[in-house]
LOPADO-5282 format. One record per residue (C-alpha): residue in three letters; x, y, z negated. Coordinates in steps of 0.5 Angstrom, whole numbers, padded with zeros to 4 digits, always signed. Example, Ala and Ser with C-alpha at 12.3 -4.5 7.8 and 13.67 -1.06 7.14 Angstrom:
REM residues 2
ALA+0025-0009-0016SER+0027-0002-0014
//
This chain:
REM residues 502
UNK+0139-0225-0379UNK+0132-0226-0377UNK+0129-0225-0384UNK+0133-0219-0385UNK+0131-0215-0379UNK+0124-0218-0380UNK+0124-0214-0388UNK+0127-0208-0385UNK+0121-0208-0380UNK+0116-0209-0385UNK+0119-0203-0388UNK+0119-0199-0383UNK+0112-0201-0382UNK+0110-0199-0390UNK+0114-0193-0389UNK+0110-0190-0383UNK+0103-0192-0386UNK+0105-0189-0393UNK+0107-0182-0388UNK+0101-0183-0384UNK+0097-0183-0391UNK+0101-0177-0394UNK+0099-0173-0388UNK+0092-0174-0388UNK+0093-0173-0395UNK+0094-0165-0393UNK+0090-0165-0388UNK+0084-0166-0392UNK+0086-0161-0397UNK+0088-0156-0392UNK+0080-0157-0390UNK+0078-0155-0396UNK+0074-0161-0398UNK+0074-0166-0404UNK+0075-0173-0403UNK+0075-0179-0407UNK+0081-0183-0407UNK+0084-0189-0408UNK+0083-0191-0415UNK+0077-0186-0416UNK+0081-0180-0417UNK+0078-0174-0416UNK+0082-0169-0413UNK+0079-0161-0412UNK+0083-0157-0408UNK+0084-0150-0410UNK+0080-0145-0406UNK+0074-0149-0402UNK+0072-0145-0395UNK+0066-0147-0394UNK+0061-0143-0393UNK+0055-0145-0396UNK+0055-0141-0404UNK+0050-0147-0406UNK+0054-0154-0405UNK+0061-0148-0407UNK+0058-0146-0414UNK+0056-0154-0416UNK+0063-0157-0415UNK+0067-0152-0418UNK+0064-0152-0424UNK+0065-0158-0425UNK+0072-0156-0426UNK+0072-0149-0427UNK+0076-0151-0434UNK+0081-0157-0432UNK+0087-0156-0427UNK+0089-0162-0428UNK+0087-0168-0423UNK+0082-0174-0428UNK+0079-0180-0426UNK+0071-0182-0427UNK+0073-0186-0432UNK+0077-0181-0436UNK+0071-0176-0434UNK+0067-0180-0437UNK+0072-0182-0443UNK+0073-0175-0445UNK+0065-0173-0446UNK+0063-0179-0450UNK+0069-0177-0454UNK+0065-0169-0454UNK+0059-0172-0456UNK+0063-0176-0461UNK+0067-0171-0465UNK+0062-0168-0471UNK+0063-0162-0469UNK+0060-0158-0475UNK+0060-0163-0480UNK+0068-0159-0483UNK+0065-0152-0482UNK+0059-0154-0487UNK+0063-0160-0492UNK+0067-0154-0494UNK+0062-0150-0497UNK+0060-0157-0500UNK+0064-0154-0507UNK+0063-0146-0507UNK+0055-0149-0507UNK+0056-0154-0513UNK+0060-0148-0517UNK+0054-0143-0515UNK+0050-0146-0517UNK+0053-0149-0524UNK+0054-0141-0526UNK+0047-0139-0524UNK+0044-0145-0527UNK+0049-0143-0535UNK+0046-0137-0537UNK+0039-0140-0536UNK+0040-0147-0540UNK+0043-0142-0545UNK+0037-0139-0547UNK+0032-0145-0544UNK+0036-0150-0548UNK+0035-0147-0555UNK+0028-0147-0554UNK+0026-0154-0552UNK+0032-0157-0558UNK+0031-0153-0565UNK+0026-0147-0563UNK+0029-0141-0565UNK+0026-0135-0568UNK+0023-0131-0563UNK+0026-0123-0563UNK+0019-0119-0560UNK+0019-0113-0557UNK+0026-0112-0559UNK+0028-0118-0554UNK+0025-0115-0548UNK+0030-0110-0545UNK+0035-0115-0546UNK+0030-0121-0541UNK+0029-0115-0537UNK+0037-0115-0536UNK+0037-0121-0536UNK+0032-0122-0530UNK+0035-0117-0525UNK+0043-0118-0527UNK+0041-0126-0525UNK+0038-0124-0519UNK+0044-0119-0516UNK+0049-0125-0519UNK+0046-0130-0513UNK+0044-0125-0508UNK+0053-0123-0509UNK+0054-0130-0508UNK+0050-0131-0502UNK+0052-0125-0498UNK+0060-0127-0500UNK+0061-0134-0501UNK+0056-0137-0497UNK+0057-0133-0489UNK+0056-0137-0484UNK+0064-0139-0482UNK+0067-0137-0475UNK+0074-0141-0475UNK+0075-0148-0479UNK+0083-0146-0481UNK+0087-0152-0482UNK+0090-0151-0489UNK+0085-0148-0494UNK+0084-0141-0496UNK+0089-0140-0502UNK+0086-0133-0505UNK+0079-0137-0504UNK+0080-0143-0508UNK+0084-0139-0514UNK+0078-0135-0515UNK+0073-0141-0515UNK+0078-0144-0520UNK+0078-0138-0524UNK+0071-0138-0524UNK+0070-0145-0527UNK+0076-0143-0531UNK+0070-0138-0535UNK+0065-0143-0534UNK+0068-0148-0538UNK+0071-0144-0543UNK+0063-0141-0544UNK+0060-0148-0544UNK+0065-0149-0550UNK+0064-0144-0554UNK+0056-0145-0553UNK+0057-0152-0556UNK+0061-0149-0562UNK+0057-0143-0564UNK+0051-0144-0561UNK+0049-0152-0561UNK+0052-0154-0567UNK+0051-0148-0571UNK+0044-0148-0569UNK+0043-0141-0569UNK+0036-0138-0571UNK+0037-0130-0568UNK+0034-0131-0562UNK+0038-0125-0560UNK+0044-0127-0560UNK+0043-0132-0555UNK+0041-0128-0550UNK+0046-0123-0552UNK+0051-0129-0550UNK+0048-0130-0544UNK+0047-0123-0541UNK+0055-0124-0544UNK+0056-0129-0538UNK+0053-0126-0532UNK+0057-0119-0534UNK+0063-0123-0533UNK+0062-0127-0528UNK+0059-0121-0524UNK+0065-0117-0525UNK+0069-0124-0523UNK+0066-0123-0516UNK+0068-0116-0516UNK+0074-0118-0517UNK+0074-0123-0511UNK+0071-0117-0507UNK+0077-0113-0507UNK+0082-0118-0506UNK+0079-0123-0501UNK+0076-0117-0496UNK+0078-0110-0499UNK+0085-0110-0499UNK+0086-0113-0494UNK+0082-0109-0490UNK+0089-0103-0490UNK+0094-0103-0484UNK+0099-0106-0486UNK+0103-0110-0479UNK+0102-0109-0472UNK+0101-0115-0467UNK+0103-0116-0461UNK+0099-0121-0457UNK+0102-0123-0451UNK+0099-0129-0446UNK+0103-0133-0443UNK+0101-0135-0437UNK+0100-0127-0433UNK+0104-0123-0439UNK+0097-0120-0441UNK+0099-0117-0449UNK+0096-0113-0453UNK+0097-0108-0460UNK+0093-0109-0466UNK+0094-0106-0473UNK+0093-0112-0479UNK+0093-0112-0486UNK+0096-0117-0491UNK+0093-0124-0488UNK+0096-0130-0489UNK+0098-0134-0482UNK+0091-0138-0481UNK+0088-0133-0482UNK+0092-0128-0478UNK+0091-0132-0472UNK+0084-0133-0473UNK+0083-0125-0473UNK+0087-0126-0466UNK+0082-0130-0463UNK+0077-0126-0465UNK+0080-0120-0462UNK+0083-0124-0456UNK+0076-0126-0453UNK+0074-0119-0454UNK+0080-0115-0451UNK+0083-0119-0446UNK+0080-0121-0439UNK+0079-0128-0437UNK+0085-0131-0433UNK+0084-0133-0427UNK+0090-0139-0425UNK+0088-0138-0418UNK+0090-0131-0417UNK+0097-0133-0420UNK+0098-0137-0414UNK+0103-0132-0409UNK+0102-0132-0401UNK+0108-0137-0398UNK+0113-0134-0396UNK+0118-0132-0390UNK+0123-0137-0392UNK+0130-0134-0391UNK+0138-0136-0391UNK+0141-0138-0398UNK+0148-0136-0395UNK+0149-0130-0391UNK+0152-0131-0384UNK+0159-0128-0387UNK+0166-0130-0383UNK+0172-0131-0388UNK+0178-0130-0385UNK+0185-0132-0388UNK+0190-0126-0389UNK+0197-0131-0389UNK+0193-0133-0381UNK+0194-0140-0383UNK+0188-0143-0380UNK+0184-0147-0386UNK+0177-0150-0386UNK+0176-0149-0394UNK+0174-0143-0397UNK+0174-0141-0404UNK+0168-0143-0407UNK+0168-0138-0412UNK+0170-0132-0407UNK+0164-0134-0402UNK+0159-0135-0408UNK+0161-0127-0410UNK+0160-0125-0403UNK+0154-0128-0402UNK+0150-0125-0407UNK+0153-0119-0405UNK+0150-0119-0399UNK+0143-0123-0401UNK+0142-0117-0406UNK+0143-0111-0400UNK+0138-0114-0396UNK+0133-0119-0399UNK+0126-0120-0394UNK+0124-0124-0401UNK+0122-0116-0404UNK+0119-0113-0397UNK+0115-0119-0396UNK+0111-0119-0403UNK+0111-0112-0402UNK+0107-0112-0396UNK+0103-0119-0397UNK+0101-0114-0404UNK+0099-0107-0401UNK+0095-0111-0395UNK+0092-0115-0401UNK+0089-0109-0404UNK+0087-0106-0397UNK+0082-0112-0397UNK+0080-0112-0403UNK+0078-0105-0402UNK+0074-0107-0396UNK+0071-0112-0398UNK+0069-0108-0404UNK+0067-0102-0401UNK+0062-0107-0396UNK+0060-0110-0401UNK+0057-0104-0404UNK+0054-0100-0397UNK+0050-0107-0397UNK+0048-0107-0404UNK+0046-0100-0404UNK+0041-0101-0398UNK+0038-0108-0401UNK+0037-0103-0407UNK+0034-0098-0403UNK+0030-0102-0399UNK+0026-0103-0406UNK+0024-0096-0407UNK+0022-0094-0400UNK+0017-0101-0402UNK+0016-0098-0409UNK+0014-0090-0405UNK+0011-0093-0399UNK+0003-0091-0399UNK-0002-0097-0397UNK-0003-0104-0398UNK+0003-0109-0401UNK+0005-0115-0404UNK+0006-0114-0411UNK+0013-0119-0413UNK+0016-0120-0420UNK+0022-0118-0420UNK+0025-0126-0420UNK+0021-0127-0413UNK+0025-0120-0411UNK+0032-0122-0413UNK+0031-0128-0409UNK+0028-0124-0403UNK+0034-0119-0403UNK+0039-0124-0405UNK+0040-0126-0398UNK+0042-0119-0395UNK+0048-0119-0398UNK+0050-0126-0401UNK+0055-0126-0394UNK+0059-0120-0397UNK+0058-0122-0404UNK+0061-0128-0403UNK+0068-0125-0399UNK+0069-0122-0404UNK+0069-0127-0409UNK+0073-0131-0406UNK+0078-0126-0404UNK+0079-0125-0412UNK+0078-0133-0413UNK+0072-0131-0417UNK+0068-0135-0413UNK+0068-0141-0418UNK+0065-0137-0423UNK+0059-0135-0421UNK+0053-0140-0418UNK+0047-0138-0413UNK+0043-0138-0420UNK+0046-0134-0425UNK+0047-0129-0419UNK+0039-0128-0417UNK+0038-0129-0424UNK+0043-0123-0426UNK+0040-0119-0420UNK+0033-0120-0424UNK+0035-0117-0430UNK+0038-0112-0426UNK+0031-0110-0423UNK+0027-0111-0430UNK+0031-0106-0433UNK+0032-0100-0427UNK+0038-0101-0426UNK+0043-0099-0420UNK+0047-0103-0415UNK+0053-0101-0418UNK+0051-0103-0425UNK+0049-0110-0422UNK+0056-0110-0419UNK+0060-0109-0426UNK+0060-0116-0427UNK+0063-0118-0421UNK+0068-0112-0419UNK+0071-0110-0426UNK+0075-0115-0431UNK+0070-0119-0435UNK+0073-0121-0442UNK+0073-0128-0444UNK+0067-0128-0449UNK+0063-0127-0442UNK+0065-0134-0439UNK+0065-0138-0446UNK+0058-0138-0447UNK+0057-0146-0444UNK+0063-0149-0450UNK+0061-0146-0457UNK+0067-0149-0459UNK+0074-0147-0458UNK+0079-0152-0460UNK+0087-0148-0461UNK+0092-0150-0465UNK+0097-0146-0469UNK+0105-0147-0468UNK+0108-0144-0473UNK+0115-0145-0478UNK+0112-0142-0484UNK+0107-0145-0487UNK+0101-0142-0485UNK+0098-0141-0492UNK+0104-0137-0494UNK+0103-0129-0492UNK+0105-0125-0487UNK+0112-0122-0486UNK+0116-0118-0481UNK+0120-0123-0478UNK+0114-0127-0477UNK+0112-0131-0470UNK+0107-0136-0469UNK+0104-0140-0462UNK+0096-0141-0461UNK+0096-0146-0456UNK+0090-0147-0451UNK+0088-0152-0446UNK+0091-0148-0440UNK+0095-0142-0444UNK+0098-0141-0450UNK+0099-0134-0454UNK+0105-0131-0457UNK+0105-0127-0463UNK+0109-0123-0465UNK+0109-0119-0473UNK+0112-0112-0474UNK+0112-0109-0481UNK+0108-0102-0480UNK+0113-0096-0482UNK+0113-0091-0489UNK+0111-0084-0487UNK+0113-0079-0490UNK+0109-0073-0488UNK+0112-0066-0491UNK+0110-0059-0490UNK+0113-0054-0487UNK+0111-0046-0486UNK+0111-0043-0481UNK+0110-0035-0480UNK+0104-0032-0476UNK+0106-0025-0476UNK+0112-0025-0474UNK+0110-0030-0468UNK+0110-0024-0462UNK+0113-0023-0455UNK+0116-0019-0451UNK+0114-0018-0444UNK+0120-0016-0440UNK+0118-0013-0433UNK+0122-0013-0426UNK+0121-0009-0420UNK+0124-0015-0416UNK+0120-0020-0418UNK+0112-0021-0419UNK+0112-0020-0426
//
């Protein structure tokens, strides 16, 4: 008996220190400070209310781009393996084959005309060969200056399947240089043709066809594909934000590509901490109903089902839930407006004081516009700063990127609300992007992602923190006719009444 209540002691013991922890736990989050913890886990706490912009913009720039709580050793795990990863080395491997096949169809026409003159020595055609050099020369010329601009574009997306149309005209462009090579060793080489002229027509021949082979691929990789064909529907995940685009016949790596593009451009930056509703007035699961027996026999037990239909009866007459963030909404709004409209008056006298500076006679100090952004800075770096926080975009933005903002804003004349845009209004995710050249999604898709697109195509692109859902429809057939309509009987009457204004 000893021993038991010693363990149930000890218990007890264990369990109000683990209770003493937890809430001091809450306590330093509630406080808004980070803390290394046991087992040197770093734990950010959403909204800091710190007051100093300095040590705020620091700590949470560290963590803008993780929500998840890491230790220092996986934080350090994680950019040894960044700096690891080879990033460019897919994007140029794959141009490894397009620049071996460039450059063996620009260098056969030459050693076609180059390697008869080295071995037998033809006889040379004079004046009546100059044309064809002429043609020739400018015919290769525009044959590699076709190549570069098409096939030799600098890559924004490394796709995870091959471009299928891409290969097949490359395939169909070895096709044609290994059948030229093979009639030029038949009829050329072996015959050793002396008519020098029909060496050159043979090559110009060569370049004629593969000018047209580009052409060709011109049209089918980029002009084709260039006609609405389907609408998307781009939905992320996270807040619901969805937007609507217009696409032609792309495969799906290559429609998911074109998203991306789109969505970096188009949709604003999600902000998780905006997502993140005001606690609420917690209310009754049940109403406070009576249940009363019709028989009059007195019982204890109520049916359940009865008592489950009344209950949510009653909870969907009167629910506080929707008043609640109703209210908690609007008296949100109303603060963001003033918090706005303050941060505005300050700016604008910030920016007003320059001018009076700039027209005031006498002597002064010249100042560049560095040394001014950092003398205005502190006249409205307090209500800056309520608003950032007010929309939890505080984390965004640091004391050096906003003063170096503000000097370019002086350089160029700008106003205060043109130096406020980036803060007040929705910026797109292009413009907090710029710090990761890279952007790693992967495709989720049933299809195989080389197949085209069809109607009934849908497909995922996940993120670190969100995903995009997109969702394919087939554009409709219109059928436009045209319909007369008479001009000269189109006239009316005017019907006048005494008891009316007309």
């Amino acid at each position: 008996m000893p021993s038991h209540r010693s363990d149930r002691a000890h218990r007890d013991q264990d369990h109000s220190h683990r209770d003493r922890r937890e809430r001091e736990k809450l306590t330093r989050e509630e406080s808004g400070s980070q803390e290394i913890l046991d087992e040197g886990i770093i734990q950010v706490q959403v909204i800091p209310q710190d007051d100093n912009w300095g040590e705020t913009a620091t700590s949470i720039t560290e963590t803008a781009t993780s929500i998840v709580t890491l230790s220092e050793t996986s934080l350090s795990d994680v950019g040894k393996e960044r700096r690891r990863m080879p990033c460019n080395f897919g994007r140029h491997f794959k141009l490894v084959p397009a620049a071996i096949l460039s450059i063996f169809a620009v260098a056969s026409p030459i050693l076609f005309v180059v390697f008869p003159l080295v071995t037998w020595k033809p006889s040379l055609c004079g004046s009546k060969c100059d044309g064809l050099f002429i043609s020739f020369t400018v015919k290769e010329l525009l044959l590699m200056i076709a190549i570069w601009a098409l096939y030799f574009r600098t890559s924004r997306a490394s796709m995870p399947r091959v471009f299928v149309l891409r290969v097949a005209m490359m395939v169909l462009v070895f096709v044609v240089l290994v059948c030229y090579w093979l009639f030029y060793g038949l009829r050329i080489i072996e015959a050793q043709v002396t008519d020098f002229m029909d060496i050159i027509n043979f090559s110009v021949t060569l370049i004629d066809t593969l000018l047209f082979l580009h052409y060709a691929s011109l049209v089918v990789l980029w002009i084709r594909q260039t006609d609405p064909l389907f609408t998307l529907k781009v939905i992320r995940s996270t807040d619901g934000v969805s937007r609507y685009y217009n696409i032609g016949p792309l495969s799906i790596q290559r429609t998911a590509v074109f998203v991306l593009e789109q969505y970096y451009k188009d949709f604003p930056e999600y902000n998780p901490y905006m997502m993140q509703t005001p606690a609420r007035t917690a209310h009754k699961q049940f109403s406070s109903l009576t249940f009363y027996d019709i028989d009059g026999k007195p019982s204890d037990k109520v049916n359940p089902r009865a008592k489950a239909i009344l209950t949510a009866a009653s909870t969907r007459r009167r629910d506080p839930a929707r008043n609640d963030r109703f209210y908690e909404e609007a008296e949100f709004d109303r603060k963001v407006k003033r918090r706005k409209a303050r941060l505005f008056n300050a700016c604008e006298e910030a920016f007003g004081h320059i001018k009076r500076v700039q027209l005031e006679r006498g002597p002064c100090v010249p100042m560049d516009p560095e040394e001014t952004a950092q003398s205005l800075f502190p006249s409205f770096a307090r209500p800056l700063q309520k608003y950032l926080r007010t929309v939890r975009l505080h984390h965004r933005y640091s004391m050096d990127g906003i003063i170096k903002h503000l000097a370019h804003c002086l350089t160029f004349d700008m106003t205060p609300k043109a130096f406020l845009e980036r803060y007040v209004s929705e910026q797109p995710c292009c413009e907090f992007t710029t710090k990761r050249r890279t952007q790693n999604w992967s495709l989720v898709c049933e299809e195989q992602v080389t197949k085209p697109l069809s109607a009934s195509t849908v497909f995922q692109l996940k993120g670190e923190d969100l995903s995009i859902i997109v969702t394919v429809r087939r554009l409709p057939y219109l059928d436009i006719s045209e319909d007369e309509f008479d001009f000269e009987n189109n006239k009316f009457v005017l019907r006048l009444n005494s008891e009316t204004s007309v």
